[in-house]
Backbone as JSON Lines, residues from 0, in Angstrom:
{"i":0,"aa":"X","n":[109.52,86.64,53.13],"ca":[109.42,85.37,53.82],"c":[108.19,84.63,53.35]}
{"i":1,"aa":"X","n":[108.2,83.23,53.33],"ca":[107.12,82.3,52.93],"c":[105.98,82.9,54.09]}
{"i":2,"aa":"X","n":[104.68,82.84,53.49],"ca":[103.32,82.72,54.46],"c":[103.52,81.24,54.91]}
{"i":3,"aa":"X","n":[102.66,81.66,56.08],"ca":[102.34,80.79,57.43],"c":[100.84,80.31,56.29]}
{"i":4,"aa":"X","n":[100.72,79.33,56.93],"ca":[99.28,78.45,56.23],"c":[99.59,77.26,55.39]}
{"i":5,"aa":"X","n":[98.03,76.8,55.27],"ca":[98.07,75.81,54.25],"c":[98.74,76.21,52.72]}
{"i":6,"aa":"X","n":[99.06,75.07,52.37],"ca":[98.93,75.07,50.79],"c":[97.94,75.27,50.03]}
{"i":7,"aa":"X","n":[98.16,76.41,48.77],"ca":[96.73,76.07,48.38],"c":[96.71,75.38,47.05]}
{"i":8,"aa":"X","n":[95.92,73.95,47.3],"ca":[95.71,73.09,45.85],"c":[94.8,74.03,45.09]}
{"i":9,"aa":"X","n":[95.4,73.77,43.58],"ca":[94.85,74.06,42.43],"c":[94.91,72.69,41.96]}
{"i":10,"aa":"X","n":[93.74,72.62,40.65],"ca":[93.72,71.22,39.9],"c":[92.45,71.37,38.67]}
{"i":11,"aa":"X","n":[93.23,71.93,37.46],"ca":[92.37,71.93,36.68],"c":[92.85,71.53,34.84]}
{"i":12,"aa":"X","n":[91.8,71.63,34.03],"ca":[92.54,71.35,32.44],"c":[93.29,73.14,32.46]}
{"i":13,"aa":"X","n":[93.75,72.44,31.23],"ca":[94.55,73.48,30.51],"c":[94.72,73.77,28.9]}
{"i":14,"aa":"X","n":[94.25,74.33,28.29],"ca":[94.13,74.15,26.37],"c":[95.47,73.86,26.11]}
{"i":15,"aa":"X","n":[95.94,73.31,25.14],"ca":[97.48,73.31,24.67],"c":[97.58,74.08,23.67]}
{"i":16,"aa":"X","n":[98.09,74.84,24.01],"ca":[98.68,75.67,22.24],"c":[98.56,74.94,21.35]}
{"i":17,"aa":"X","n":[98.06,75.57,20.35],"ca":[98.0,75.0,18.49],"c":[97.25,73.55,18.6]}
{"i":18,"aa":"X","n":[97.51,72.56,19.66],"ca":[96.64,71.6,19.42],"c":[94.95,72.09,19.9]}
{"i":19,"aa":"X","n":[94.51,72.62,20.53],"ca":[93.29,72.48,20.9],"c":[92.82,71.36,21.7]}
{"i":20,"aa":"X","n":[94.18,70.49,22.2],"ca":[93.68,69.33,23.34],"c":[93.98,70.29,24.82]}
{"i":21,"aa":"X","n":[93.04,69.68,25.67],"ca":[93.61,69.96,26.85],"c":[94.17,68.65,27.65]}
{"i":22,"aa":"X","n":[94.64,69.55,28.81],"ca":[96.39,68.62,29.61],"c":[95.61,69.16,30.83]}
{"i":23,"aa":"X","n":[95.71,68.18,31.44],"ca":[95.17,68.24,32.98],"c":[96.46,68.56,34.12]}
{"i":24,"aa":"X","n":[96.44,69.83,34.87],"ca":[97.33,69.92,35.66],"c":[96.62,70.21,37.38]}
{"i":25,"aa":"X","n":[97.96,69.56,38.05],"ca":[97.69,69.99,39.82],"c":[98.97,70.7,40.32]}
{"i":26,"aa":"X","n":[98.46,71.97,40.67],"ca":[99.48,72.85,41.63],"c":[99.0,72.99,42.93]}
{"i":27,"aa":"X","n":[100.16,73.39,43.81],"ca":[100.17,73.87,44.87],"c":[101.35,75.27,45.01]}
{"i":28,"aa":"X","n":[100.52,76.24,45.84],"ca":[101.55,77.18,45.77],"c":[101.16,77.58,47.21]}
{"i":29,"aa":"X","n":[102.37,78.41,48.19],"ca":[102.45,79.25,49.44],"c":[102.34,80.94,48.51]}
{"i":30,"aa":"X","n":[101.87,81.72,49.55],"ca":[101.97,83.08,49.04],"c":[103.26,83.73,49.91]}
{"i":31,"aa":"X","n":[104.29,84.23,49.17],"ca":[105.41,85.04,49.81],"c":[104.57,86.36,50.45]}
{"i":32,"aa":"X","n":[104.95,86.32,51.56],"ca":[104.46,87.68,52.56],"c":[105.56,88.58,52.71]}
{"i":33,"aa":"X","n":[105.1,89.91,52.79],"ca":[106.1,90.63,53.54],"c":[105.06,92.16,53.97]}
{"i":34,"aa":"X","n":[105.78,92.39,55.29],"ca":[104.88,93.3,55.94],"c":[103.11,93.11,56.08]}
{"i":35,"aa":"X","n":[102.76,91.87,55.46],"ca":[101.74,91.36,55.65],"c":[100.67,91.59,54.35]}
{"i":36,"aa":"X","n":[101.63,91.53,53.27],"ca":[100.97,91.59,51.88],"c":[101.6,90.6,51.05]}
{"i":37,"aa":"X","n":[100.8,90.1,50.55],"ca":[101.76,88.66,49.9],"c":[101.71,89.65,48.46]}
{"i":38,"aa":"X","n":[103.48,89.21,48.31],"ca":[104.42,89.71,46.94],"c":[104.36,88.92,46.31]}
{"i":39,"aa":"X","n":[104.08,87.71,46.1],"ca":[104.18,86.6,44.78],"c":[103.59,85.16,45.59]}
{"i":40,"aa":"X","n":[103.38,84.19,44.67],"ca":[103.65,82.63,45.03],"c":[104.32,81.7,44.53]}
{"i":41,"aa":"X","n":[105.34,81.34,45.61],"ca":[105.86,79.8,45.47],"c":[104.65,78.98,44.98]}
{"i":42,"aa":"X","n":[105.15,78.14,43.72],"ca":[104.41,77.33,43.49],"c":[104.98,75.94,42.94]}
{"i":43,"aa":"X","n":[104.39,75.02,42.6],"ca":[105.09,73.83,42.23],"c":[103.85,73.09,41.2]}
{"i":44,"aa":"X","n":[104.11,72.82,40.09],"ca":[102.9,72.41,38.81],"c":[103.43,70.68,38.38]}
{"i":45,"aa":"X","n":[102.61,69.57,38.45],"ca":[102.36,68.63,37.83],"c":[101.59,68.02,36.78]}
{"i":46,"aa":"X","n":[101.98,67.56,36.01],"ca":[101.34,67.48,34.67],"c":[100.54,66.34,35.15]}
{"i":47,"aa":"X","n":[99.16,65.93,35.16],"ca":[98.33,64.96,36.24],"c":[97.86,64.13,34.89]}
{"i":48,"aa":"X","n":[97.98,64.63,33.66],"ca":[97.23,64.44,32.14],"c":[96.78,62.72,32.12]}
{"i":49,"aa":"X","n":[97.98,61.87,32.3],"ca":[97.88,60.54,32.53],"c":[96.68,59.57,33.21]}
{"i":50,"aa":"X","n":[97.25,60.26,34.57],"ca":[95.96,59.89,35.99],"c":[94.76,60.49,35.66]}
{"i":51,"aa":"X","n":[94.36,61.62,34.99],"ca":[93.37,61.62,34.8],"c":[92.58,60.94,33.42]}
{"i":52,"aa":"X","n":[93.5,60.46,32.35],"ca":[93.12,59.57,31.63],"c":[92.52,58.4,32.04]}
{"i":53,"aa":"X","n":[93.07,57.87,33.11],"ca":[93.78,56.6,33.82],"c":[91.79,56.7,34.45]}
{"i":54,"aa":"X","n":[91.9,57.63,35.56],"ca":[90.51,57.9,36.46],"c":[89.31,57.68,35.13]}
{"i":55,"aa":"X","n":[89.42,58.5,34.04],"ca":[88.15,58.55,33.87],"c":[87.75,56.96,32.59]}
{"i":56,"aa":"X","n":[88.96,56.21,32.53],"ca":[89.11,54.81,31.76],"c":[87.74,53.99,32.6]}
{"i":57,"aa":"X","n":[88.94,54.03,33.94],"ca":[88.47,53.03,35.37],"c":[86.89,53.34,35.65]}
{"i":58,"aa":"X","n":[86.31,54.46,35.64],"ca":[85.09,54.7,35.72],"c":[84.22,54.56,34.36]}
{"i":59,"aa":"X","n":[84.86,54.08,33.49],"ca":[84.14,54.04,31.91],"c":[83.74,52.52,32.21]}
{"i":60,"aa":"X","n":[84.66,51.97,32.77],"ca":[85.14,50.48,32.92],"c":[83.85,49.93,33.69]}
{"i":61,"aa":"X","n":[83.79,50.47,35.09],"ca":[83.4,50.53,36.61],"c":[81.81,50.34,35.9]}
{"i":62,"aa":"X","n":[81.4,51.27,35.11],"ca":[79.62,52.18,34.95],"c":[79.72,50.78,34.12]}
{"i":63,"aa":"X","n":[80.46,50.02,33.29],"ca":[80.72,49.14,31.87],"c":[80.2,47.93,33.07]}
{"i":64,"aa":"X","n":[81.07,47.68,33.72],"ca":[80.91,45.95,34.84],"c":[79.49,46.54,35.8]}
{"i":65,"aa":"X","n":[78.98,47.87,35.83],"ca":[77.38,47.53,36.81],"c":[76.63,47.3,36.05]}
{"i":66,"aa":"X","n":[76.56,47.8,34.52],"ca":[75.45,47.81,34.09],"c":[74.95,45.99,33.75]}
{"i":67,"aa":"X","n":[76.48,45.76,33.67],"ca":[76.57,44.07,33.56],"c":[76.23,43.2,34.5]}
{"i":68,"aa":"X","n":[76.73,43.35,35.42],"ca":[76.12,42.99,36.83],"c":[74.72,43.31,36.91]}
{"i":69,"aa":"X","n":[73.9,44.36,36.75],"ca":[72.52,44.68,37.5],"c":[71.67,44.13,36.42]}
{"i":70,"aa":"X","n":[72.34,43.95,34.96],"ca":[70.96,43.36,33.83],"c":[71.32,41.93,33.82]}
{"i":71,"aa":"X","n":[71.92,41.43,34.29],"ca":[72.26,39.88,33.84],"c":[71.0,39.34,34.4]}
{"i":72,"aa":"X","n":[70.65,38.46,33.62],"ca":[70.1,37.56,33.62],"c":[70.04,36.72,34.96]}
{"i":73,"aa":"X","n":[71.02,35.8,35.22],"ca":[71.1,34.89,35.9],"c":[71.56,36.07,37.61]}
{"i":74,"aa":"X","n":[71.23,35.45,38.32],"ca":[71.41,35.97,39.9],"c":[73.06,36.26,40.27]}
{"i":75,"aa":"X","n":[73.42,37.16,40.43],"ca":[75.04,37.64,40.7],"c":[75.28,38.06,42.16]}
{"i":76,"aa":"X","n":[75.48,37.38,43.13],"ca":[75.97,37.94,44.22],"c":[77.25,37.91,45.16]}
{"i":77,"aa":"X","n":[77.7,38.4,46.11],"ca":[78.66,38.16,46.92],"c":[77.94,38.01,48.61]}
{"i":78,"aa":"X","n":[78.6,37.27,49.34],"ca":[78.88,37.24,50.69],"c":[79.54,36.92,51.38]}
{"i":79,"aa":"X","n":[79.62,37.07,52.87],"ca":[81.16,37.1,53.57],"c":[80.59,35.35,53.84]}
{"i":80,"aa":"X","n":[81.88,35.73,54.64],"ca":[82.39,34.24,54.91],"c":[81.44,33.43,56.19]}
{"i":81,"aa":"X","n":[80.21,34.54,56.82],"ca":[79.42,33.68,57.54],"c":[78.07,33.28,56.94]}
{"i":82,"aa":"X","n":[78.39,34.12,55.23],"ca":[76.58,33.36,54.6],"c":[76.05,35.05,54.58]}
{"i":83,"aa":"X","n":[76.22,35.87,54.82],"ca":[75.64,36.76,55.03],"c":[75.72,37.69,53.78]}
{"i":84,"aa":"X","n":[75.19,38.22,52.8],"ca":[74.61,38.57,51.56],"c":[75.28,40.09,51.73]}
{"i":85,"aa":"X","n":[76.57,40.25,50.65],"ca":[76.88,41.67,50.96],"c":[76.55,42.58,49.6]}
{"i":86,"aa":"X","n":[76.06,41.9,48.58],"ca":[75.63,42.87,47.43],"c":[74.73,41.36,45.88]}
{"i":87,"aa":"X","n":[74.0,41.82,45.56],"ca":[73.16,41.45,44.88],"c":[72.61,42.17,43.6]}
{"i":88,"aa":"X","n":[72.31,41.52,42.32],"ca":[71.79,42.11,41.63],"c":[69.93,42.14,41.03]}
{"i":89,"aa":"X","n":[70.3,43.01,40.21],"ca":[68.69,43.02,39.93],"c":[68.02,41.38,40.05]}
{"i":90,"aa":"X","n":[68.47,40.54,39.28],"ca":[67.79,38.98,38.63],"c":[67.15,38.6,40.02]}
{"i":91,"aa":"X","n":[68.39,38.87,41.31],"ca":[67.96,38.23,42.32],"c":[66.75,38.81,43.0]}
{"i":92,"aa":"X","n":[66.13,39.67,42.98],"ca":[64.83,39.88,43.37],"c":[64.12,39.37,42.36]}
{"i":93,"aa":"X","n":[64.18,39.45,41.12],"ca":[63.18,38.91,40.22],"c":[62.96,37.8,39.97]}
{"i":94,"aa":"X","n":[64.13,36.97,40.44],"ca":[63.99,35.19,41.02],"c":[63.57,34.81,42.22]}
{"i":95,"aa":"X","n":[63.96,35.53,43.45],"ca":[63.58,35.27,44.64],"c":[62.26,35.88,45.41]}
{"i":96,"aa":"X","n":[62.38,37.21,44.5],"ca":[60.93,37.76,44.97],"c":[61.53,38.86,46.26]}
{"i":97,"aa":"X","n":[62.6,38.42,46.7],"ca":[63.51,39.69,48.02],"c":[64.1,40.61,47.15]}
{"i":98,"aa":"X","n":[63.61,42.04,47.69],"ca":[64.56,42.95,47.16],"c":[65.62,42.85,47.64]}
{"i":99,"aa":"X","n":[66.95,44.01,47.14],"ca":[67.63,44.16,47.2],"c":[68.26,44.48,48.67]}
{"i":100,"aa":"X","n":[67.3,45.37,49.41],"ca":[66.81,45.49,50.39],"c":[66.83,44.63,51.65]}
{"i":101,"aa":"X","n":[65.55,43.68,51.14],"ca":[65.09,42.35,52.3],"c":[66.92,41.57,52.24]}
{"i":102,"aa":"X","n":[67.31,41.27,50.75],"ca":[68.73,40.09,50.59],"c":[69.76,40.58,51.43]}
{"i":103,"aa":"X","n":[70.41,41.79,51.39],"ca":[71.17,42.15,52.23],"c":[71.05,42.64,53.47]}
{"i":104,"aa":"X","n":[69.94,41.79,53.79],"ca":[69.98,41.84,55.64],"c":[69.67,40.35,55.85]}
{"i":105,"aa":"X","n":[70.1,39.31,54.67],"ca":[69.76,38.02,55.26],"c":[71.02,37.26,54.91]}
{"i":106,"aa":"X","n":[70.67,36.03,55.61],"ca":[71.98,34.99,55.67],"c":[71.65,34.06,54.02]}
{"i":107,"aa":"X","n":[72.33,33.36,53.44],"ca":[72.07,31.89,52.98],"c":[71.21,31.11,53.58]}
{"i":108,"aa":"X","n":[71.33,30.7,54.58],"ca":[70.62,29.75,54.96],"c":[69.37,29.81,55.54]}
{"i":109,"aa":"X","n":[68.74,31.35,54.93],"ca":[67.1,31.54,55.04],"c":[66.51,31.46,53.59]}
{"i":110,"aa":"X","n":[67.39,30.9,52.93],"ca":[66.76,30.88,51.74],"c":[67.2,29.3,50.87]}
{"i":111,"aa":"X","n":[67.97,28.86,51.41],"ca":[68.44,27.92,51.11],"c":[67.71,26.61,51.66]}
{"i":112,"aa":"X","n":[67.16,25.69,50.74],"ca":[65.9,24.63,51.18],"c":[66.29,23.55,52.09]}
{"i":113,"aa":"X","n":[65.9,23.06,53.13],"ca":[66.51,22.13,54.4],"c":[66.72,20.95,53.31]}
{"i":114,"aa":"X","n":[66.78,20.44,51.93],"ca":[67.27,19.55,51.63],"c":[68.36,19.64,50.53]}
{"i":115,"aa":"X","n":[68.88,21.04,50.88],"ca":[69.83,21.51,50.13],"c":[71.17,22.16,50.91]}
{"i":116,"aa":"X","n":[70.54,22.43,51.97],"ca":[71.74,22.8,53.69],"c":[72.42,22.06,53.04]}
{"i":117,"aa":"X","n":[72.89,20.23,53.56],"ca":[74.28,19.73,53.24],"c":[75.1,20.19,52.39]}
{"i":118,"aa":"X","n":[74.4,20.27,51.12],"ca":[75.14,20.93,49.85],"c":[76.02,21.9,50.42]}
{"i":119,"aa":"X","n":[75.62,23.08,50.5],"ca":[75.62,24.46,51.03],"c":[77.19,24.13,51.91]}
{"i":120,"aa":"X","n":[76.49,23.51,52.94],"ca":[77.44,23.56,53.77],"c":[79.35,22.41,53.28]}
{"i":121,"aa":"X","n":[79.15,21.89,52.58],"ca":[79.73,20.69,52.34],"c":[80.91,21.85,50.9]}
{"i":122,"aa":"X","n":[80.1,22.53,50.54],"ca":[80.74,23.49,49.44],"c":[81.47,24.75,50.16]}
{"i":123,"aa":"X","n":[80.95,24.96,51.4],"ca":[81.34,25.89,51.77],"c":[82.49,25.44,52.5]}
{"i":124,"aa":"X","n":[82.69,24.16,52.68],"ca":[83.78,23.74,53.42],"c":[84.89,23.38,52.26]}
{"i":125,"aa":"X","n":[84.64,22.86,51.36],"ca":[85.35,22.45,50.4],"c":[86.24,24.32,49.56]}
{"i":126,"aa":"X","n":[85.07,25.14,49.61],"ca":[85.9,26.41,49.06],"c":[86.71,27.17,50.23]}
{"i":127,"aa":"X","n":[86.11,26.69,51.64],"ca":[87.29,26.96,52.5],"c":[88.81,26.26,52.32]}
{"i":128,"aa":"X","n":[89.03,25.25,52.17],"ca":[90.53,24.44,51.41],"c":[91.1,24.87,50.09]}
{"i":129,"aa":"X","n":[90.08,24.93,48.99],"ca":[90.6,25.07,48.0],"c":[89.98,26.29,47.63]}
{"i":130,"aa":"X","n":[91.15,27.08,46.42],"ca":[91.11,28.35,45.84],"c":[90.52,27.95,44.44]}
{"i":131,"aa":"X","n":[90.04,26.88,44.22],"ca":[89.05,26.49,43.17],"c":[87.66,27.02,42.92]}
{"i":132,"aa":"X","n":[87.0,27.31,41.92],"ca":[85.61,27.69,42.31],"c":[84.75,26.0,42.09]}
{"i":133,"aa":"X","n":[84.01,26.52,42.46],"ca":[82.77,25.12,42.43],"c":[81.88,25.2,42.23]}
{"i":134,"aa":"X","n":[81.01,24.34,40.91],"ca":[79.77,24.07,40.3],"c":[78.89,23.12,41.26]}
{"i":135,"aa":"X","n":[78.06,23.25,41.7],"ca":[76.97,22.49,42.54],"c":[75.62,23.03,41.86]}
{"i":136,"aa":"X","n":[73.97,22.01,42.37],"ca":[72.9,22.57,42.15],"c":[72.25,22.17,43.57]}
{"i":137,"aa":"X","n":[71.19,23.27,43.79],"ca":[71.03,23.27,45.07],"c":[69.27,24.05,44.87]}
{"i":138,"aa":"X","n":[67.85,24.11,45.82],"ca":[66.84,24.67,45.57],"c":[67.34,25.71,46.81]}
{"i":139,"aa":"X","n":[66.68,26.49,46.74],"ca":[65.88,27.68,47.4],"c":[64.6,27.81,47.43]}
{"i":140,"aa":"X","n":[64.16,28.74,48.73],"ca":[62.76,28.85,48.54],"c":[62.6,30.3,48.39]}
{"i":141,"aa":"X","n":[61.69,30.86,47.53],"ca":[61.43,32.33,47.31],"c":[60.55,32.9,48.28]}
{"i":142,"aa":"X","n":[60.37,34.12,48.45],"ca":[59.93,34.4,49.14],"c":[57.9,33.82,49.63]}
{"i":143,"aa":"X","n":[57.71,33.91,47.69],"ca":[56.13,33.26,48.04],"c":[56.35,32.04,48.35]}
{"i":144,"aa":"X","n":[57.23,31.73,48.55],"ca":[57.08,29.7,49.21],"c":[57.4,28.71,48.14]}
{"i":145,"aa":"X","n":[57.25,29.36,46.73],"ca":[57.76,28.3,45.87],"c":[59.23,27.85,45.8]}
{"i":146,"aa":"X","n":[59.83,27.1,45.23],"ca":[61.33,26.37,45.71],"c":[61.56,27.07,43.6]}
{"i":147,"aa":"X","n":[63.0,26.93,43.88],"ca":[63.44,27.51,42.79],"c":[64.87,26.42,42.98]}
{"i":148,"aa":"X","n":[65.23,25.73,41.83],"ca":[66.84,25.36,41.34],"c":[67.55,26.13,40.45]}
{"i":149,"aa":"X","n":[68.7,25.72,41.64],"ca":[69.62,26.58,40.33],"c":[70.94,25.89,40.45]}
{"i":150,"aa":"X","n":[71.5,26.51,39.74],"ca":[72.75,25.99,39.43],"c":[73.91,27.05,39.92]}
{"i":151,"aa":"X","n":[74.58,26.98,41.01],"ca":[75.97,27.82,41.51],"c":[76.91,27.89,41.1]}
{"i":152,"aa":"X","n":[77.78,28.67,40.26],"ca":[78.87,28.62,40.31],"c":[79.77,29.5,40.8]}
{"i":153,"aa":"X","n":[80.76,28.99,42.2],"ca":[80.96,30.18,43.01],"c":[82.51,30.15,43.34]}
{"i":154,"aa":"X","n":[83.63,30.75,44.08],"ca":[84.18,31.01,44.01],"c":[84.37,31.76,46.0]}
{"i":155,"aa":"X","n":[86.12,31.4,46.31],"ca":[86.42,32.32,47.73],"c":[86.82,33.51,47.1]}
{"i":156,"aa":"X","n":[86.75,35.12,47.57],"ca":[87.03,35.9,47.67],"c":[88.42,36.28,48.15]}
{"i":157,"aa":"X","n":[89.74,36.68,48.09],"ca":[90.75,36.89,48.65],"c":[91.01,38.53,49.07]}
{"i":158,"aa":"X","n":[91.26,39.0,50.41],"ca":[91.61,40.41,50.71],"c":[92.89,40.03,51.4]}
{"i":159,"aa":"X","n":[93.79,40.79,50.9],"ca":[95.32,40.19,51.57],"c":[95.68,39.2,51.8]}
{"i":160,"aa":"X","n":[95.51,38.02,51.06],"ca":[95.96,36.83,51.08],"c":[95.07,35.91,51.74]}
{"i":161,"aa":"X","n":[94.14,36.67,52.39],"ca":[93.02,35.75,53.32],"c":[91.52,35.63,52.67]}
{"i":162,"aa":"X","n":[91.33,34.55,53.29],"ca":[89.63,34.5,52.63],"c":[88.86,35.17,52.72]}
{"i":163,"aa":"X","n":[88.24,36.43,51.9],"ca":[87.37,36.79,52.84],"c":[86.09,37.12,52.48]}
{"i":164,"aa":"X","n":[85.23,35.93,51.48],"ca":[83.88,36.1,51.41],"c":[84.07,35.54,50.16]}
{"i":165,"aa":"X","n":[82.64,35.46,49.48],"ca":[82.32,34.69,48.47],"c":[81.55,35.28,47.07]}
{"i":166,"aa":"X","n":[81.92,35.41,46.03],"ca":[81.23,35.27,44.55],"c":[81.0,34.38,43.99]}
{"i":167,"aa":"X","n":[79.2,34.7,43.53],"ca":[78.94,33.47,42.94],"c":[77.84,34.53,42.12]}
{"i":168,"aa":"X","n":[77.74,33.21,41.02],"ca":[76.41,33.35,40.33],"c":[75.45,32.17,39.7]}
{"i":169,"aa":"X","n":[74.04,32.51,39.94],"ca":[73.43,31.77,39.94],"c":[72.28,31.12,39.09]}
{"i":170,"aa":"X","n":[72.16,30.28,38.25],"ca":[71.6,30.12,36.77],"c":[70.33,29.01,37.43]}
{"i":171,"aa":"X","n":[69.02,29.68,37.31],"ca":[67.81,29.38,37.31],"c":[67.81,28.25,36.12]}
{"i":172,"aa":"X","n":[67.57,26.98,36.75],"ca":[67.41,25.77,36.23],"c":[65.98,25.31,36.15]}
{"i":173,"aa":"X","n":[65.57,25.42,34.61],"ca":[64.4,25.07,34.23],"c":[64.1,23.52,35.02]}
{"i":174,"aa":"X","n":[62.91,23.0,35.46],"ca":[62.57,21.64,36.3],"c":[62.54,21.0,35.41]}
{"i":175,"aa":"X","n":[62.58,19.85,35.71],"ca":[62.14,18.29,34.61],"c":[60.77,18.14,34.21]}
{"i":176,"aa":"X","n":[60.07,18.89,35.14],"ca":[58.39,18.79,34.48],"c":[58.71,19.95,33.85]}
{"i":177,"aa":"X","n":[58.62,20.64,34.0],"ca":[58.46,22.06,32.52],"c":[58.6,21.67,31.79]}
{"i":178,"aa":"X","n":[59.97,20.84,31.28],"ca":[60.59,20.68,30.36],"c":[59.59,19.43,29.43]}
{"i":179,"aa":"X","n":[58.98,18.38,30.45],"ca":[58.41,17.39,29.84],"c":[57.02,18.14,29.49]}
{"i":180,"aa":"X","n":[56.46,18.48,29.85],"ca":[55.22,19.62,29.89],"c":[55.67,20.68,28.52]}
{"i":181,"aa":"X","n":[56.44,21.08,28.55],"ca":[56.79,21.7,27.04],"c":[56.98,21.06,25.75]}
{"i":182,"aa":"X","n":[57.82,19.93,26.17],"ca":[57.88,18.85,24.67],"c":[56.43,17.93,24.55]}
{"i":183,"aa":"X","n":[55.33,17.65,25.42],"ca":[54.53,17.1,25.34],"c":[54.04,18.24,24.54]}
{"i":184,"aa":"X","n":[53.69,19.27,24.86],"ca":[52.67,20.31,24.02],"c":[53.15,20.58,22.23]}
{"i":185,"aa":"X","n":[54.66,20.68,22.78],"ca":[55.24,20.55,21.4],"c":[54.72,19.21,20.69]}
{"i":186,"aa":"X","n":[55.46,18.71,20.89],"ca":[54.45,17.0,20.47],"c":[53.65,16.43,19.84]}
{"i":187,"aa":"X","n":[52.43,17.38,20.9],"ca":[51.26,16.9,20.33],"c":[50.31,17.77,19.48]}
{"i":188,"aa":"X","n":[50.95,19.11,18.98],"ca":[50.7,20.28,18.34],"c":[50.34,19.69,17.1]}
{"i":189,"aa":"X","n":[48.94,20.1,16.74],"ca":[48.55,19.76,15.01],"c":[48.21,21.06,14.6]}
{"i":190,"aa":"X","n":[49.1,21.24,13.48],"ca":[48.66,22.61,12.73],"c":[46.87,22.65,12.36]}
{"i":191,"aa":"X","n":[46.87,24.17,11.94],"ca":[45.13,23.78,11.64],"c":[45.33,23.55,10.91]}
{"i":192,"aa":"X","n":[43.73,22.95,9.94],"ca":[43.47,22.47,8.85],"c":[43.32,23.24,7.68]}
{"i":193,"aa":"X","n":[44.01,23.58,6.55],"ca":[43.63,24.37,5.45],"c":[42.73,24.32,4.67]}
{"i":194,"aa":"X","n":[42.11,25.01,3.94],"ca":[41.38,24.79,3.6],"c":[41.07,24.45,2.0]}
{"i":195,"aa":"X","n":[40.91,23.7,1.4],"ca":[41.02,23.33,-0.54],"c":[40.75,25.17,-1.27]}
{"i":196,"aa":"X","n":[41.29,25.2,-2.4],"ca":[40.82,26.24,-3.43],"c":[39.33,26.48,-3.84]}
């Protein structure tokens, strides 16, 4: 008679004859009992070889899109649909000065500059209607108090057909004085003077 109990999963490689590849398999087997000594096991074997191709692609993939996400350059984040900061990358502490830490326990609109709210809010209404993403520029203030522009380009989130939070990323926009402050220096740059033979 079949044993009483769980199944017991097995799940491991397997060498293949003559090739030297291995084939990934998952069994389950019951142990046949009798008089209270198990005589053999029922078992049942799936060749898993695929799915586990499949698993270790998706995680080649997965480690491939963080490392992309956490070195980029420009600020990469998501949040739900009340403003509230659900993942962030490296740039954004190194632009804002908030770790990773301080960002995901704060809203948008503690960082977002009172003459940049309308924006904010006016986009956030507009990506509530449409499944479009949207380019806007808007300041922030960092944590030491200085104001930072940037440039958004963001996007609604969909979980089952519903809205449900936001991706964006965010490109640190050099100011109009830097920029004039850089071509002036450029400008007015005189090589030194050489000197005759």
């Amino acid at each position: 008679m079949l044993g009483h109990g769980s199944i017991v999963p097995l799940e491991g490689p397997h060498k293949t004859a003559g090739e030297g590849n291995y084939s990934y398999y998952s069994a389950g087997g019951v142990p046949v009992v009798e008089n209270g000594i198990v005589q053999e096991w029922v078992a049942l074997c799936w060749d898993i070889s695929e799915r586990k191709q499949a698993e270790a692609a998706l995680r080649e993939n997965e480690e491939q899109y963080r490392d992309l996400f956490e070195n980029a350059h420009d600020i990469i984040y998501t949040h739900d649909l009340e403003g509230n900061y659900t993942s962030v990358n490296k740039a954004c502490e190194r632009i804002t000065g908030y770790t990773q830490e301080e960002s995901l326990k704060m809203n948008l609109t503690q960082v977002v500059s009172p003459e940049s709210a309308k924006t904010v809010e006016k986009m956030r209404s507009l990506k509530a209607r449409e499944k479009a993403s949207s380019v806007y520029e808007l300041e922030i203030i960092a944590k030491d108090g200085h104001r930072v522009t940037l440039e958004i380009n963001s996007r609604v989130t969909h979980q089952d057909g519903k809205p449900s939070g936001v991706q964006g990323i965010a490109h640190r926009q050099v100011s109009r004085g830097v920029v004039a402050s850089i071509n002036e220096t450029v400008c007015s740059y005189q090589p030194p003077a050489t000197k005759g033979p």
